[in-house]
N, C-alpha and C positions, 0 to 999 in steps of 0.2 A: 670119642677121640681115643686114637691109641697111645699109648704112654712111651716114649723115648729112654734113652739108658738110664736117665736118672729114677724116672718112675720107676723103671723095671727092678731097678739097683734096691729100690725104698721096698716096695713090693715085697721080695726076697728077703731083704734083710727083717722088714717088719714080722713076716710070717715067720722068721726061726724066732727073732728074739722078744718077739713083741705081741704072742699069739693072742691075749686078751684085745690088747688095742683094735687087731685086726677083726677081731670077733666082732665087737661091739661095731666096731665103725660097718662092717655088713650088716650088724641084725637092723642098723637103721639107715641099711644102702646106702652109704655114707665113704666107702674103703674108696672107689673112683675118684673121688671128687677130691678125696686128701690125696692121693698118691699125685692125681693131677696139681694139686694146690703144691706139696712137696717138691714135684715137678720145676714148675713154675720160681716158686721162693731160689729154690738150687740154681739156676741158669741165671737168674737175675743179679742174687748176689754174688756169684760168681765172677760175672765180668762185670760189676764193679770192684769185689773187690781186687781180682784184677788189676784192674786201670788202676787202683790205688797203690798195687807194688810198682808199676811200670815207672808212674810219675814217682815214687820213691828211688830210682833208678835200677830196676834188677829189670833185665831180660825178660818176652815174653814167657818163655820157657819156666824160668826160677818164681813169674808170677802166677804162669796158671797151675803150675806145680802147688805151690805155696796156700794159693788161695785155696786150691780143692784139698787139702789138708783140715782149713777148716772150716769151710763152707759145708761138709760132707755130714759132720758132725750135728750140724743145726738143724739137719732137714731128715738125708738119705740114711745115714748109720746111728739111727736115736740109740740111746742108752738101753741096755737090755731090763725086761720088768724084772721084779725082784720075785724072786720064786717064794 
């Protein structure tokens, strides 16, 4: 499967900040299957969380703004390893 913006986004951001993670999850063929899993986790909770600012009353716009704020966090832009 090819990987969409978000994998691509995780991918990238994994490999500058994240090179051990990245390592490892190859040396046990392993890096696809997360980026896809990251993928996945990111688009899902997205549009919920989503739909949970809309019903709080803010504008699609102000919700998917908002949500990918911190959805982005959980999944695509992990925490850099500690050198």
């Amino acid at each position: 499967m090819t990987l969409t913006q978000y994998g691509r986004m995780a991918e990238k951001h994994w490999r500058e900040y994240l090179p051990k993670k990245v390592q490892d999850l190859q040396s046990k063929g392993l890096l696809q299957e997360a980026l896809m899993e990251a993928e996945e986790k990111t688009k899902d909770d997205l549009l919920q969380t989503q739909q949970d600012f809309q019903n709080q009353g803010m504008t699609a716009q102000q919700a998917h703004d908002s949500a990918w704020e911190i959805v982005r966090e959980r999944y695509v832009l992990l925490p850099p390893e500690q050198q």
